[in-house]
C-alpha positions as CSV (number, residue, x, y, z in Angstrom):
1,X,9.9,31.7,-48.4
2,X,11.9,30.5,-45.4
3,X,12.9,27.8,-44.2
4,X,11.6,27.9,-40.1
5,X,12.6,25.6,-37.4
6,X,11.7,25.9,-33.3
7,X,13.5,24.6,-30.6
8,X,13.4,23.7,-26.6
9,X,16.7,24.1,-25.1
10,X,18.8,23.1,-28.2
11,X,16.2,20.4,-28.9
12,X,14.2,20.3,-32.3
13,X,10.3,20.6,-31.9
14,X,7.8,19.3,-33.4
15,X,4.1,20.5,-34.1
16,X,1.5,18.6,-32.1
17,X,-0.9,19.4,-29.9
18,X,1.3,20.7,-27.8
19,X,3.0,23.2,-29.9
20,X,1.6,24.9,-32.4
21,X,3.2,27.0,-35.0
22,X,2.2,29.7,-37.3
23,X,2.7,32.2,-39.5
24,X,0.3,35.3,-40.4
25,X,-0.6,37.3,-43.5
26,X,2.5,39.6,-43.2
27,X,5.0,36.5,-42.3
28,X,5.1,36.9,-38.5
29,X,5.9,33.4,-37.2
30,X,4.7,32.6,-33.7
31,X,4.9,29.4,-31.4
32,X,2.0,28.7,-29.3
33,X,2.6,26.2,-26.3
34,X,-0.8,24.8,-24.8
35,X,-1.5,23.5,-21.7
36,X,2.0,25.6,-19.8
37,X,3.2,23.2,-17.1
38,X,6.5,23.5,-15.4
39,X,8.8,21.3,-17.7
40,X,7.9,23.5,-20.2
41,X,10.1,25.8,-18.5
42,X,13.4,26.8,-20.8
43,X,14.5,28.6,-24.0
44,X,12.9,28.8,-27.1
45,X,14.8,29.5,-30.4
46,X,13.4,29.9,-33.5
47,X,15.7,29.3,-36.7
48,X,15.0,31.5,-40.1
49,X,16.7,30.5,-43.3
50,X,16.9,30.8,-47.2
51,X,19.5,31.1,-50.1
52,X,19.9,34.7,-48.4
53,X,21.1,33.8,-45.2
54,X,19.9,32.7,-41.4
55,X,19.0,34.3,-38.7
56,X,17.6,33.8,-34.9
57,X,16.2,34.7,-32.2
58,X,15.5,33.4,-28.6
59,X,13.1,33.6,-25.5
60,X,13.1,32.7,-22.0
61,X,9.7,31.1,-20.3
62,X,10.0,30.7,-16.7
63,X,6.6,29.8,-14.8
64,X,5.8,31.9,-11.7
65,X,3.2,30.9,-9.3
66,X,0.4,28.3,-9.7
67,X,-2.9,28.6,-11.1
68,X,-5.8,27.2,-8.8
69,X,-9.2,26.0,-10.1
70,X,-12.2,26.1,-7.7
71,X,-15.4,24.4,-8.8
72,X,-18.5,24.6,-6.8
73,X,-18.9,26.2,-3.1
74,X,-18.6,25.7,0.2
């Protein structure tokens, strides 16, 4: 079993509401981030390890554009 570890920009994460981590039946490991707001902008690096070895791997979110809510009518 490996060890996993996330980060935001070089900075540890930890799970909360916020983020959410998991790992499925065939060990796919996955970050969820709720609520996507602007600061959450930045690059995400997830961290493997075990008496094997370590890898990594990265990912860029950007935000583009702006969701809009409309409740009720004019």
């Amino acid at each position: 079993e490996p060890e996993v570890r996330w980060f935001k920009d070089d900075k540890p994460l930890s799970e909360s509401r916020k983020f959410r981590f998991d790992e499925d039946d065939v060990g796919v490991f996955s970050l969820f981030v709720n609520d996507v707001v602007a600061d959450d902008e930045g690059v995400y690096k997830c961290e493997a390890s075990n008496v094997k070895g370590e890898v990594s791997c990265t990912a860029a979110l950007e935000i583009e554009g702006q969701l809009l809510y409309c409740v009720g009518s004019t």
